[in-house]
N, CA, C and O atoms as CSV, one atom per row, in Angstrom:
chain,resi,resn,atom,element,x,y,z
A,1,UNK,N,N,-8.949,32.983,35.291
A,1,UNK,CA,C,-9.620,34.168,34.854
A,1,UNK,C,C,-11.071,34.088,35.335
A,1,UNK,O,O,-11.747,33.059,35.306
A,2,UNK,N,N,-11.492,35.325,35.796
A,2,UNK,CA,C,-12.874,35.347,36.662
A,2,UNK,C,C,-13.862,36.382,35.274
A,2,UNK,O,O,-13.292,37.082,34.437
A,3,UNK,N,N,-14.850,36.265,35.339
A,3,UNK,CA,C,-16.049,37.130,35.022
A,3,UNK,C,C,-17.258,37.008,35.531
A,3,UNK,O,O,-17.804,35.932,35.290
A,4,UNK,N,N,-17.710,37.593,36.011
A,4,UNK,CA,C,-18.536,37.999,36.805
A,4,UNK,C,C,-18.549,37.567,38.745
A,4,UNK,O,O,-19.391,37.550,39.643
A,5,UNK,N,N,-17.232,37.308,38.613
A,5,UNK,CA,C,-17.054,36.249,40.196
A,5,UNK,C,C,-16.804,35.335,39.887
A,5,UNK,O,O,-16.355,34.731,40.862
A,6,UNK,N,N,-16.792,34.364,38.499
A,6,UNK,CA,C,-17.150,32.903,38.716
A,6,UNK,C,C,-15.968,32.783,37.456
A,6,UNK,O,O,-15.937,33.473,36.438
A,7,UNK,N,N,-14.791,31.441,37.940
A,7,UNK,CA,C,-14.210,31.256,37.204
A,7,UNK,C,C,-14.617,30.748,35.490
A,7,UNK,O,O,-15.474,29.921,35.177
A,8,UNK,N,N,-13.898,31.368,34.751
A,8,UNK,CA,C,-14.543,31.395,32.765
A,8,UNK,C,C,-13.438,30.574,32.388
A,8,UNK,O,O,-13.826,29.565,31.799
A,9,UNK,N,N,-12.046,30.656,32.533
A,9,UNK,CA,C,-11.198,29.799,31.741
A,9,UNK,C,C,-9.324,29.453,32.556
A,9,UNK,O,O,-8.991,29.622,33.729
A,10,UNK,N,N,-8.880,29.191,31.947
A,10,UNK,CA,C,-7.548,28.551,32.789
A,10,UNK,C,C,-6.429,28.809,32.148
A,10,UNK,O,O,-6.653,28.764,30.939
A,11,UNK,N,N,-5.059,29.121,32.439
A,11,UNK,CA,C,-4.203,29.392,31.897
A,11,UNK,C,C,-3.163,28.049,32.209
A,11,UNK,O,O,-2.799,27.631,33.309
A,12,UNK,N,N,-2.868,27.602,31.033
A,12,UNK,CA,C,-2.024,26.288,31.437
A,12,UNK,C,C,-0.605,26.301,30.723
A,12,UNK,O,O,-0.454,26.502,29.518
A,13,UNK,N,N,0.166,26.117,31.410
A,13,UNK,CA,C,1.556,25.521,30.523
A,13,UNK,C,C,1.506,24.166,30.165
A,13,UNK,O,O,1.342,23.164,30.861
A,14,UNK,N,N,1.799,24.410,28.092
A,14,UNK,CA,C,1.226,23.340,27.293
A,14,UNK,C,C,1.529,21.895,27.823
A,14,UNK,O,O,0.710,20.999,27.620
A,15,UNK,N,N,2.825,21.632,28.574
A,15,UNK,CA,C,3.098,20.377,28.977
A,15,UNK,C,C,2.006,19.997,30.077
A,15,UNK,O,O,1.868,18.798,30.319
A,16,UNK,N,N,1.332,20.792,30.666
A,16,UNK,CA,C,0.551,20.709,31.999
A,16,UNK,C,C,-1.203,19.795,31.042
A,16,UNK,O,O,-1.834,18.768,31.291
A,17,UNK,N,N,-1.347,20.923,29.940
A,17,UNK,CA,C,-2.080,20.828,28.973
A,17,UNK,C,C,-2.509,18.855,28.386
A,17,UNK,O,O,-3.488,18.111,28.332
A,18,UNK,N,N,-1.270,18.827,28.123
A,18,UNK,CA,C,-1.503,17.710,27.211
A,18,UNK,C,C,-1.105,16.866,28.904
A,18,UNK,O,O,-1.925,15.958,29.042
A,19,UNK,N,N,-0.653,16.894,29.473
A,19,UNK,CA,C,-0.555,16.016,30.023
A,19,UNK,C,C,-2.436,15.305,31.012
A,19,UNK,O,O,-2.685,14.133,31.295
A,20,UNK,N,N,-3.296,16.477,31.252
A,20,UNK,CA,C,-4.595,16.478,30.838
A,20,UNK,C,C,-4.974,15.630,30.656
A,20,UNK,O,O,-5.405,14.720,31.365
A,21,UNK,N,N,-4.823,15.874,29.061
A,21,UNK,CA,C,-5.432,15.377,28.037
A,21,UNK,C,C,-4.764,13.449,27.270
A,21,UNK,O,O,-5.267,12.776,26.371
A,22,UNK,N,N,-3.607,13.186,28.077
A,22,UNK,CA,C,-3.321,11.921,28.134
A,22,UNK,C,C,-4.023,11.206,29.372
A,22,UNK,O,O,-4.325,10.015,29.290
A,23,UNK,N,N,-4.274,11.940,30.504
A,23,UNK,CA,C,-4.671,11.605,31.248
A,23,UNK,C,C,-6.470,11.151,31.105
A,23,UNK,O,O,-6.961,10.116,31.557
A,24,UNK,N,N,-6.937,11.843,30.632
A,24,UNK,CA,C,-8.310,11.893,30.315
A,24,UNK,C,C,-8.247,10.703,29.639
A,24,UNK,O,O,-8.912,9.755,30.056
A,25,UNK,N,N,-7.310,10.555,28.311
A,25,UNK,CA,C,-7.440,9.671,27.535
A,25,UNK,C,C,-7.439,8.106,27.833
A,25,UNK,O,O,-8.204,7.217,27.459
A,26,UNK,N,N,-6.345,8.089,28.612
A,26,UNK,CA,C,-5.898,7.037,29.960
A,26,UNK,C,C,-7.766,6.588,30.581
A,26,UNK,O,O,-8.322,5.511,30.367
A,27,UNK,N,N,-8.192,7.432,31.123
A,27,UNK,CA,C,-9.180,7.248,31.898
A,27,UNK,C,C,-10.517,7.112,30.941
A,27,UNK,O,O,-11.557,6.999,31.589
A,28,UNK,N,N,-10.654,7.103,29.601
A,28,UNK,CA,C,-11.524,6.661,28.530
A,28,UNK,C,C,-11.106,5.455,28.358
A,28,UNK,O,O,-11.902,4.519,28.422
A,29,UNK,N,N,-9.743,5.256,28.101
A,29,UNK,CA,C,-9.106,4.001,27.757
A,29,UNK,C,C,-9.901,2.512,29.087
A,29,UNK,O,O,-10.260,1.350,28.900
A,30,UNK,N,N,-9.847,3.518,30.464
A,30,UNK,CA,C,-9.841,2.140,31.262
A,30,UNK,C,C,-11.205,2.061,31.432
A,30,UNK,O,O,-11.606,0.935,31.724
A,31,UNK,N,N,-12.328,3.230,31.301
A,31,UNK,CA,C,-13.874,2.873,31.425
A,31,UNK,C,C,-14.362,1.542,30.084
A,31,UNK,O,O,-15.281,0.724,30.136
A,32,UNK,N,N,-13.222,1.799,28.861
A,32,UNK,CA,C,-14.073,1.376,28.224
A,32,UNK,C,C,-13.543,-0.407,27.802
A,32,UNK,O,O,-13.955,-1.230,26.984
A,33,UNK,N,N,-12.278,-0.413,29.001
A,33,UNK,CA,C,-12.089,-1.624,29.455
A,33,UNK,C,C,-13.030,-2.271,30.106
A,33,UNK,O,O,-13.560,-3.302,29.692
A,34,UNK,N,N,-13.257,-1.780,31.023
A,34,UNK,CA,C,-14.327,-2.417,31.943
A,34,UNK,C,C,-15.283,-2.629,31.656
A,34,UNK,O,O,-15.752,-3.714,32.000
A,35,UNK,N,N,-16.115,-1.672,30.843
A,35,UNK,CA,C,-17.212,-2.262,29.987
A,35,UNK,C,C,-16.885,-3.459,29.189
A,35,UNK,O,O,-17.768,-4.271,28.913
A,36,UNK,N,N,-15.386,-3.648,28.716
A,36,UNK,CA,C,-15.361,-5.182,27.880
A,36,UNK,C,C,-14.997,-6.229,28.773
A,36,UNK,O,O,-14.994,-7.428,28.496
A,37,UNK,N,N,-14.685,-5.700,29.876
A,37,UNK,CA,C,-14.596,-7.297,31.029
A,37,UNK,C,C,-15.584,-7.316,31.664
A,37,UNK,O,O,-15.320,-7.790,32.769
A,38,UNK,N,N,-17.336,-6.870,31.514
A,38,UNK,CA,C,-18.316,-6.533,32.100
A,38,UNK,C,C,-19.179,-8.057,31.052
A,38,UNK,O,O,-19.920,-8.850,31.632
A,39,UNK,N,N,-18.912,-8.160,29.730
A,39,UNK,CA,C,-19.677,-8.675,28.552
A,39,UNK,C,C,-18.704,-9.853,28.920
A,39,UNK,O,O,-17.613,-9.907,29.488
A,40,UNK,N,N,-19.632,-10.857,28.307
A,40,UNK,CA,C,-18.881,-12.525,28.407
A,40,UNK,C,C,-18.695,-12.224,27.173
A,40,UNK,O,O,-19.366,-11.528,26.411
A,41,UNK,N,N,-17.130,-13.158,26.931
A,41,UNK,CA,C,-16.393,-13.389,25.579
A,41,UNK,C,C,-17.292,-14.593,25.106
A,41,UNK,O,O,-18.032,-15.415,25.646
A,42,UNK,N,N,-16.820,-14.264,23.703
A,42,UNK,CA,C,-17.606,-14.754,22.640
A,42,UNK,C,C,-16.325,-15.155,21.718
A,42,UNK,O,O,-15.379,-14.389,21.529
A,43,UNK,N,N,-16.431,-16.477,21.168
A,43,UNK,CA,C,-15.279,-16.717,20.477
A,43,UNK,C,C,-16.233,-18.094,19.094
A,43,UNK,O,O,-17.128,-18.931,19.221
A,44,UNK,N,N,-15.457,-17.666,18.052
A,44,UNK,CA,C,-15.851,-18.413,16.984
A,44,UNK,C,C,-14.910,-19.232,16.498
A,44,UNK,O,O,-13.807,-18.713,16.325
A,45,UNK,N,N,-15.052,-20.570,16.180
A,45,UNK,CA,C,-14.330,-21.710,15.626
A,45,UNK,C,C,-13.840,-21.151,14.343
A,45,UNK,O,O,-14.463,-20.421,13.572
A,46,UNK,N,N,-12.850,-21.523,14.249
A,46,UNK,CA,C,-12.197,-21.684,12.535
A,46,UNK,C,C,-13.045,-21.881,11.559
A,46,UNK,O,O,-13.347,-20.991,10.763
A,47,UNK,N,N,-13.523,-23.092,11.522
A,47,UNK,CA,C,-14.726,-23.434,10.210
A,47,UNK,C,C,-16.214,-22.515,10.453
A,47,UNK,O,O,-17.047,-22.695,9.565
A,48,UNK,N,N,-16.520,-21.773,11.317
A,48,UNK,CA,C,-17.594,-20.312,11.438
A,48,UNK,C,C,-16.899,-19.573,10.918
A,48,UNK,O,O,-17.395,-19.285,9.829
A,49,UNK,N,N,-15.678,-18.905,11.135
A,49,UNK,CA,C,-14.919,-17.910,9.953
A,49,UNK,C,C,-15.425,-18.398,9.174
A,49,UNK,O,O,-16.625,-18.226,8.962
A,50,UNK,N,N,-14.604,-19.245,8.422
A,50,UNK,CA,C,-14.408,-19.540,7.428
A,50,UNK,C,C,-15.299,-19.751,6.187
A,50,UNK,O,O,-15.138,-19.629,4.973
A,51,UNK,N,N,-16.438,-20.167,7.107
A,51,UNK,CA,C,-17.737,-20.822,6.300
A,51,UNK,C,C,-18.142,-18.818,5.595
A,51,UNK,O,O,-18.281,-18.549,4.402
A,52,UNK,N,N,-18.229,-17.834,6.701
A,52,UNK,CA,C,-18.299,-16.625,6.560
A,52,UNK,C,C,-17.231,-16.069,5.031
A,52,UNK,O,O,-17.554,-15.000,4.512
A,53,UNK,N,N,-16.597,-16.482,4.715
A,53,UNK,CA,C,-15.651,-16.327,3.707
A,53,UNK,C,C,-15.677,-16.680,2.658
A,53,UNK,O,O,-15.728,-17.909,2.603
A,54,UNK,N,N,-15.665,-16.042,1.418
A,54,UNK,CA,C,-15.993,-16.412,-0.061
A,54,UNK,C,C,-14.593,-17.371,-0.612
A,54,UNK,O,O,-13.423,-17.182,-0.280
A,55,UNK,N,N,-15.000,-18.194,-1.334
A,55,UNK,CA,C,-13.803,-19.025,-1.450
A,55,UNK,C,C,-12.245,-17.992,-2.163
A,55,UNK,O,O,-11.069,-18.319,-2.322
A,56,UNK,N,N,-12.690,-17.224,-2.324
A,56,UNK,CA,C,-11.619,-16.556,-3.245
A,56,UNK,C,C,-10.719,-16.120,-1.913
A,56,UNK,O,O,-9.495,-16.248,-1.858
A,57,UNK,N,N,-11.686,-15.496,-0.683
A,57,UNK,CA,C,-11.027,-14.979,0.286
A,57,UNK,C,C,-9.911,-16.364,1.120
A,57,UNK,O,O,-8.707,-16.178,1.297
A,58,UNK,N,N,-10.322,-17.110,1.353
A,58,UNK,CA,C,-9.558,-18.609,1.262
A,58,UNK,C,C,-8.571,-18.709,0.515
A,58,UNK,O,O,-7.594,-19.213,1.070
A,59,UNK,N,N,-8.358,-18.251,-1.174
A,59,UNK,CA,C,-7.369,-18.249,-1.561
A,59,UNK,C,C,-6.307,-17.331,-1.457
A,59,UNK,O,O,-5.121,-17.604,-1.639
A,60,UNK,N,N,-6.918,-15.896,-1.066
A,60,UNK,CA,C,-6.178,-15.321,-0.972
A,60,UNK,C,C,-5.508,-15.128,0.417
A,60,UNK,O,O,-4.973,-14.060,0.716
A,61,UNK,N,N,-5.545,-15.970,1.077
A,61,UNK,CA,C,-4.803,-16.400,2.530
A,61,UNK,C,C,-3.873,-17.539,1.746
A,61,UNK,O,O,-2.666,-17.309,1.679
A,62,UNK,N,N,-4.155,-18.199,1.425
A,62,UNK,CA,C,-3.401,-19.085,0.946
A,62,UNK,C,C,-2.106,-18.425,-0.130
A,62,UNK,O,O,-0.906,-18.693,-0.077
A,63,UNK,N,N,-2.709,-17.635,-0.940
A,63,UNK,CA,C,-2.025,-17.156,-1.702
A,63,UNK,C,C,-1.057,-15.918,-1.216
A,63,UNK,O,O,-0.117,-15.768,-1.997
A,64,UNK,N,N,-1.059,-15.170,-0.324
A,64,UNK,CA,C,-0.380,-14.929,0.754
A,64,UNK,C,C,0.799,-14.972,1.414
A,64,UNK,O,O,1.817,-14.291,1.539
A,65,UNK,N,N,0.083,-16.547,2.006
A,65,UNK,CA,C,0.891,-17.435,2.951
A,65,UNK,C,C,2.533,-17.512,1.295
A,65,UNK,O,O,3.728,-17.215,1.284
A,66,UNK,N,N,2.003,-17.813,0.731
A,66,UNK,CA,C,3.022,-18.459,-0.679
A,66,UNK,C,C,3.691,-17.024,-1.155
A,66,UNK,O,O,4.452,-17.105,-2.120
A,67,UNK,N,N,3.558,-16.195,-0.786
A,67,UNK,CA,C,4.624,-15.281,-1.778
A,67,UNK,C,C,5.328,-14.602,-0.199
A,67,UNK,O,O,4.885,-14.544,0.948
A,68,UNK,N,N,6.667,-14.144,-0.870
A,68,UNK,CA,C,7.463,-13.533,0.266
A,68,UNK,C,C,6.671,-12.462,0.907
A,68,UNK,O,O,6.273,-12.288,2.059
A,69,UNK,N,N,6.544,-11.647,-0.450
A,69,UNK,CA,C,5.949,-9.831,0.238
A,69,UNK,C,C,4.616,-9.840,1.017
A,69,UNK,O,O,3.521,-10.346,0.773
A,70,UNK,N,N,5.179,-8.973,2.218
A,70,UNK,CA,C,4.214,-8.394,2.841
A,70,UNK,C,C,2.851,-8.354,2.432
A,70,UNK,O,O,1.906,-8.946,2.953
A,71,UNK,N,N,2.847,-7.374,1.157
A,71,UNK,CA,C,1.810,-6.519,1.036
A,71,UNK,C,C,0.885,-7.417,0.442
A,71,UNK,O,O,1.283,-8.248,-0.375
A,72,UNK,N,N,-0.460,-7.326,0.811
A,72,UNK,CA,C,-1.038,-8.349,-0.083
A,72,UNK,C,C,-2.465,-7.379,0.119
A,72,UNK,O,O,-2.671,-7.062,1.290
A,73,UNK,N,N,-3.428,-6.895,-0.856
A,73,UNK,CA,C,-4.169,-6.260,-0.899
A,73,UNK,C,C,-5.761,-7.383,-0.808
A,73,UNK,O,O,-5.904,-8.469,-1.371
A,74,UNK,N,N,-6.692,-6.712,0.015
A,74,UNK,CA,C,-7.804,-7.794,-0.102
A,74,UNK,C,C,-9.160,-6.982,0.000
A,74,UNK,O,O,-9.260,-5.942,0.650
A,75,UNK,N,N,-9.725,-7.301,-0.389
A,75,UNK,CA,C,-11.193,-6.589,-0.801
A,75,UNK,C,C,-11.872,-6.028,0.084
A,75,UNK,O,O,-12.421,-6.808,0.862
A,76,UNK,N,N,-12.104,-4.530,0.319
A,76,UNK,CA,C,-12.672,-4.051,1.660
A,76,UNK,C,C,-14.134,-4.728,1.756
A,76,UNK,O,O,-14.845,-3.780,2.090
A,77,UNK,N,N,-14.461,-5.179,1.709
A,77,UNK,CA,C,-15.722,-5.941,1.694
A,77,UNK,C,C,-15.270,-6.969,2.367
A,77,UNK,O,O,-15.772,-7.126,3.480
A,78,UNK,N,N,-14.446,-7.743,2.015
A,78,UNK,CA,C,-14.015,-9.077,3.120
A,78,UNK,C,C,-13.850,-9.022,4.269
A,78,UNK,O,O,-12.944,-8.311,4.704
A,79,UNK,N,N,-14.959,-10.008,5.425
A,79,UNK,CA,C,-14.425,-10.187,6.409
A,79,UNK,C,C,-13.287,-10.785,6.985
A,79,UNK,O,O,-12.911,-10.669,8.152
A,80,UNK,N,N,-12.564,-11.687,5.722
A,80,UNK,CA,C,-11.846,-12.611,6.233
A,80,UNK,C,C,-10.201,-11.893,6.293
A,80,UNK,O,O,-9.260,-12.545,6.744
């Protein structure tokens, strides 16, 4: 669609549409790869966690590990 001479907007069939818009997404996805293989990795020992962790959060890994179920709820405040 033209107004004034100069194309204003596009008529797309929706599969054409989203396919776009995966594509775009695709291509956010890999810039913002490269920016993380651009930065040197950084990696922290077990006892740096850990030390970072309130002892309760310690137990509740432990306590965890010991019951069957999944679900185990932990304090949005915890990093651990």
């Amino acid at each position: 669609m033209y107004r004034d001479g100069k194309p204003t907007a596009v008529i797309l069939d929706i599969s054409e549409y989203e396919e776009l818009l995966e594509r775009a997404e695709d291509l956010e996805d890999l810039r913002a790869l490269k920016r993380m293989r651009e930065r040197p990795l950084r990696f922290r020992s077990l006892s740096d966690v850990l030390a970072d962790c309130s002892p309760s959060d310690v137990s509740d890994f432990a306590a965890r590990d010991a019951r069957p179920s999944p679900r185990v709820r932990r304090s949005s405040r915890s990093r651990c």
